[in-house]
C-alpha positions in Angstrom: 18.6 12.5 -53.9 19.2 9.1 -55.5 17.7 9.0 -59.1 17.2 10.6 -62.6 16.7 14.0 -63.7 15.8 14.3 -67.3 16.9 17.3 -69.2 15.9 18.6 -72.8 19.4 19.3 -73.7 19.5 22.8 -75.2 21.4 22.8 -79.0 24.9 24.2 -78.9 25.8 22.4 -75.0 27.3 19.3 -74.8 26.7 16.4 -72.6 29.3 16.4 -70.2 28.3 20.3 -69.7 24.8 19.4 -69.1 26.0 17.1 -66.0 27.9 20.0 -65.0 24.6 21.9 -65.1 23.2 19.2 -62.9 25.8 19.5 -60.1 26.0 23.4 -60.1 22.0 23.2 -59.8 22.8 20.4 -56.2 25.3 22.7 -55.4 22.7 25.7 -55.5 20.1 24.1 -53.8 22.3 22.8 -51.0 22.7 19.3 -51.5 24.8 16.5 -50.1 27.8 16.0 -52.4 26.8 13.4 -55.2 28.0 11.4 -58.1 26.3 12.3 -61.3 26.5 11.0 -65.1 24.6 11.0 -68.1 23.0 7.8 -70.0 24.1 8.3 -73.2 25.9 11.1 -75.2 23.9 13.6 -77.1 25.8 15.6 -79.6 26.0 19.5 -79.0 24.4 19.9 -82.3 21.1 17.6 -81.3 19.1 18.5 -78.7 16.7 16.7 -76.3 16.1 13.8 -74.0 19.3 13.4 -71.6 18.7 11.5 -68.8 21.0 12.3 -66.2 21.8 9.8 -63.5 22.5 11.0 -59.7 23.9 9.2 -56.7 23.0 5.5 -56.7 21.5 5.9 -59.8 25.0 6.6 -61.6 25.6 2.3 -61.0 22.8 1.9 -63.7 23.9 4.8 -66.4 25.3 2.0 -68.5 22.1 0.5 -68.8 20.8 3.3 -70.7 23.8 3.4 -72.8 22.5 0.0 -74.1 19.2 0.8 -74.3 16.9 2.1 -77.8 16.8 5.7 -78.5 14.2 7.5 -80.6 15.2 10.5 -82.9 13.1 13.0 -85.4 15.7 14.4 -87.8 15.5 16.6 -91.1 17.9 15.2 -93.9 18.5 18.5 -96.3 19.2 17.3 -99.5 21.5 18.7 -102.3 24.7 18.8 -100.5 26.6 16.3 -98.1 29.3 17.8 -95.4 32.2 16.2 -93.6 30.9 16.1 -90.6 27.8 15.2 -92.6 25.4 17.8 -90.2 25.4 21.5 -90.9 28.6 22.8 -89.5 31.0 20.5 -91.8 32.5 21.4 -95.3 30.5 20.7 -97.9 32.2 17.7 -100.2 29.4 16.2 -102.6 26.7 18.0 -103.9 23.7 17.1 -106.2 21.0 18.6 -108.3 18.6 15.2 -108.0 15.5 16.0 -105.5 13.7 12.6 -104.6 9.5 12.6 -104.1 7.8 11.7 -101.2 6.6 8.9 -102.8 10.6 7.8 -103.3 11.5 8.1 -99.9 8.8 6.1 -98.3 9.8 3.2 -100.9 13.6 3.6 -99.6 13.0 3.4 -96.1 12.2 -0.5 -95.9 15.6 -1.1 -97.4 17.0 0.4 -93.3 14.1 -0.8 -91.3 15.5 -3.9 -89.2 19.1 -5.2 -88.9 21.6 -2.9 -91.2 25.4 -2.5 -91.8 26.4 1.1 -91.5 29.7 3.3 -91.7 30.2 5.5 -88.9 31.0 9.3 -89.5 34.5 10.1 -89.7 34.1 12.9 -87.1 33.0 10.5 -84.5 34.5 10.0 -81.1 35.3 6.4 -82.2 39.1 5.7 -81.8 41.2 4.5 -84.6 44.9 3.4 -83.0 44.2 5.0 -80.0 42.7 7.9 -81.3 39.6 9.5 -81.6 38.5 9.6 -85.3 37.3 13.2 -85.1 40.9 14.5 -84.1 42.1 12.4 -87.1 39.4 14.2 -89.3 40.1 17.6 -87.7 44.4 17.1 -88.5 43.0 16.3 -92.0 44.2 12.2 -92.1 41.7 10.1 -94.4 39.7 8.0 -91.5 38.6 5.1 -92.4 36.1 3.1 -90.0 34.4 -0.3 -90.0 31.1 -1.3 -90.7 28.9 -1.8 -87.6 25.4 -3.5 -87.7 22.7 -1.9 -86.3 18.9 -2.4 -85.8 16.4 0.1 -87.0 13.5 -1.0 -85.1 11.5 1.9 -87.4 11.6 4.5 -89.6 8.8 6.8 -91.0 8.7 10.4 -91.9 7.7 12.7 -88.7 4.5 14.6 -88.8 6.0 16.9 -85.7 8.1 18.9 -87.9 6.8 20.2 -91.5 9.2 19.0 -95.0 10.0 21.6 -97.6 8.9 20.7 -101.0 9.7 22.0 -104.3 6.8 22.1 -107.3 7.0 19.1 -109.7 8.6 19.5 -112.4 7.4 21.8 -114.9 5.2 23.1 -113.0 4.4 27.1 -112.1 5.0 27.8 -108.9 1.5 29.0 -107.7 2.1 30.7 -104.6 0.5 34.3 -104.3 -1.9 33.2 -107.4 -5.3 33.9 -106.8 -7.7 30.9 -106.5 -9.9 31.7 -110.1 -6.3 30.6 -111.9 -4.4 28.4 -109.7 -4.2 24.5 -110.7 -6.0 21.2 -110.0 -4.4 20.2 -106.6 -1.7 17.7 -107.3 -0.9 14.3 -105.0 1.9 15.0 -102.5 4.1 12.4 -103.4 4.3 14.0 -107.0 6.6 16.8 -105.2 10.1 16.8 -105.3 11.7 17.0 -101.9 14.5 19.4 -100.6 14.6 18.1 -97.0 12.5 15.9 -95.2 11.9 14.9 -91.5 11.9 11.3 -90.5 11.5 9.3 -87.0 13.5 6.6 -86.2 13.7 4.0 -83.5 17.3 2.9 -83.1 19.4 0.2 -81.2 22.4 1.3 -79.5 25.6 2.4 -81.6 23.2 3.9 -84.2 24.5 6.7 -85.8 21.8 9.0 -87.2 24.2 11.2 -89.4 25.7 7.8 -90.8 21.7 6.9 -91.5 20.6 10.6 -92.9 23.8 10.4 -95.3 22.7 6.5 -96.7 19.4 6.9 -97.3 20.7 10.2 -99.5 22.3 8.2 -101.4 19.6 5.3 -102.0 18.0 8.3 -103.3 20.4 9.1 -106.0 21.5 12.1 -104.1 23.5 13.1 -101.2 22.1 14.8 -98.1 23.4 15.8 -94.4 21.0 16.4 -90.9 20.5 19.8 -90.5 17.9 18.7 -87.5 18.5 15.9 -84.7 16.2 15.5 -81.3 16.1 12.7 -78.8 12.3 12.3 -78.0 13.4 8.7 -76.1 16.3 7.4 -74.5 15.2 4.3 -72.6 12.0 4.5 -71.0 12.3 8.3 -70.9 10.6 10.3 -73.0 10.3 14.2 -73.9 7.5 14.9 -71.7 9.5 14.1 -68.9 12.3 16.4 -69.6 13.1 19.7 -68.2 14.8 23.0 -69.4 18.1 24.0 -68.0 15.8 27.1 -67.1 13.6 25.0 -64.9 16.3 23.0 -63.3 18.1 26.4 -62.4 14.5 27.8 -60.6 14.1 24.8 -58.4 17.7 24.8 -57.5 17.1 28.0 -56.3 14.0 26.9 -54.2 15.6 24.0 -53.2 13.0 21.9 -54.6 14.8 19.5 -57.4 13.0 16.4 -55.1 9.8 17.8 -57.8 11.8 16.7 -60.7 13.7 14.1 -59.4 12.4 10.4 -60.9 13.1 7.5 -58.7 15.8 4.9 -59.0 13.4 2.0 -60.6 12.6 4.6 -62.8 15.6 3.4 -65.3 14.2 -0.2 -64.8 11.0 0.0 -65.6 11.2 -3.5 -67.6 12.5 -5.5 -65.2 10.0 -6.8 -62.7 10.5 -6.0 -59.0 11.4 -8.9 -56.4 10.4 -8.0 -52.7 12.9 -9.4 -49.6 12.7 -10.1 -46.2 15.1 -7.9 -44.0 17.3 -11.2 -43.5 16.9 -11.6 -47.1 18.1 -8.1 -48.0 21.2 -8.3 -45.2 22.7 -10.8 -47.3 23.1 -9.3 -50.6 24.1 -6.3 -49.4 27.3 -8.4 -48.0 27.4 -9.6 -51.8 26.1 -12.7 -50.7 23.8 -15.0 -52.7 20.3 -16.1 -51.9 19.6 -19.8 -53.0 15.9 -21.1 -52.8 14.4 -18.0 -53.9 10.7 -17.9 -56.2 11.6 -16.2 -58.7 11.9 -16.6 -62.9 15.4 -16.7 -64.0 16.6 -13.1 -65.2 16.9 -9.4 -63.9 15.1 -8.1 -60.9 15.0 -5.1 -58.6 15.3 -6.1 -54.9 13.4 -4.2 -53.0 13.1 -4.2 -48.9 9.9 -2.3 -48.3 10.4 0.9 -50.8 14.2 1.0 -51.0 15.9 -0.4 -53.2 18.3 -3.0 -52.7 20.2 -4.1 -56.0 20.0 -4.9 -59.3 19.8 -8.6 -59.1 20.1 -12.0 -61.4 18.0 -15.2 -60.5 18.8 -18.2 -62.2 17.9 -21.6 -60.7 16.7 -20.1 -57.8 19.8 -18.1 -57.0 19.8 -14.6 -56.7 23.4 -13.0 -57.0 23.6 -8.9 -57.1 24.7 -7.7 -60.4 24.9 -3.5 -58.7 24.0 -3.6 -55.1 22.7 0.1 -53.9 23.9 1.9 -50.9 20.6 3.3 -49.3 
């Protein structure tokens, strides 16, 4: 039971309590005692992708930590919260409601490298403590600029925007066909929310995004949707229900869900040992003379992993060595 089991975090539970879900479900099934840990925080308040990470496979959760995430998320706009999702106070509001057409010409302008604010209720620290405690005790919190990388952003087909009629226009609905209007483009609508997709680098926050691209509008906005689809090379249709994970506990059976180790690495090109080979760096020793292209590998005896390794010259040093 060394490996990954990827859950589709429910809404409302929060990261740390989906490991606990994950121990309870080892527990049930009768497993040997294990480490587990997530890759990544997901926020109680988004749901999706969480990869979880158990025995040996904990060593490489902060991989994932630095790895891209994927999100689909619904700005609402109209009103922009504290907390800027849909359980803050509301503390800007506008009447301006931007077209399709104007949102597809503002997203270039956060495509690639950006400079963002993070939210004030973040778990950031600020002299020691975290910035949504700050927010909470009501204390102005004021946090640095971080750059990011938006690798892309698009509005989401998988989750359908509200629009409003154009302006001066009678709403039509209910009409019968004999009297309705020509059909109008699309992007002639003005917008209350809309769903976007967004492929982000690590330290991205999404809120932070939702809240500036509002404002490029000429308006002010909050998320009132966030879901994971990727974190890593994980994706949705990998991921379980807490449901699931509960039943094959029960049938002792969570070897069905459970990905393999390499499964983090699957960029990084596997390097096969000799038994000798293997012997030595898992006594942390290095290997000189080995084939290999300088950079990260996965030593592998056979089908077991060894350890996360680093060639470079033709030595090979262990960056995580695995007990298996």
């Amino acid at each position: 039971m060394h490996g990954w089991i990827i859950l589709d975090k429910p809404l409302g539970l929060g990261s740390t309590q989906a490991v606990s879900a994950v121990k309870r479900a080892l527990r049930t099934g009768g497993y040997p005692k294990l480490k587990v840990g997530h890759g990544g925080t997901l926020d109680p308040l988004a749901s999706g992708v969480l990869p979880v990470a158990v025995g040996e496979a904990t060593k490489l959760a902060g991989r994932l930590l630095d790895s891209d995430k994927v999100y689909e998320f619904t700005i609402r706009f109209g009103e922009e919260t504290d907390t800027l999702d849909a359980e803050g106070k509301v503390v800007a509001t506008s009447d301006v409601r931007p077209t399709v057409a104007e949102v597809e010409a503002v997203l270039p302008r956060f495509t690639g490298p950006i400079e963002q604010v993070p939210p004030a209720f973040s778990a950031l620290k600020v002299d020691g403590e975290r910035a949504y405690d700050l927010a909470r005790s009501g204390e102005d919190v004021a946090l640095a600029s971080r750059s990011v990388i938006i690798h892309a952003l698009g509005r989401s087909e998988g989750r359908a925007s509200t629009s409003s009629a154009r302006t001066g226009e009678i709403c039509e609905a209910g009409l019968p066909d004999s009297v309705r209007a020509e059909p109008v483009e699309a992007s002639s609508f003005f917008l209350e929310q809309v769903t976007l997709t967004a492929h982000v680098s690590k330290g991205t926050y999404i809120r932070s995004l939702a809240r500036d691209i509002a404002r490029a509008l000429g308006t002010v906005g909050h998320v009132t949707y966030l879901r994971r689809v990727k974190a890593g090379p994980f994706v949705l249709a990998q991921a379980i229900s807490l449901d699931k994970l509960d039943a094959l506990a029960k049938e002792r059976a969570l070897e069905q869900i459970l990905l393999p180790l390499r499964a983090g690495l699957d960029d990084i090109p596997a390097l096969s040992l000799t038994p000798d080979q293997a012997g030595l760096l898992r006594q942390g020793q290095q290997l000189i003379g080995i084939a290999a292209p300088d950079g990260q590998c996965f030593a592998m005896l056979g089908d077991t992993p060894v350890a996360l390794a680093e060639a470079k010259a033709g030595t090979l040093r262990v960056v995580r060595g695995f007990n298996l």
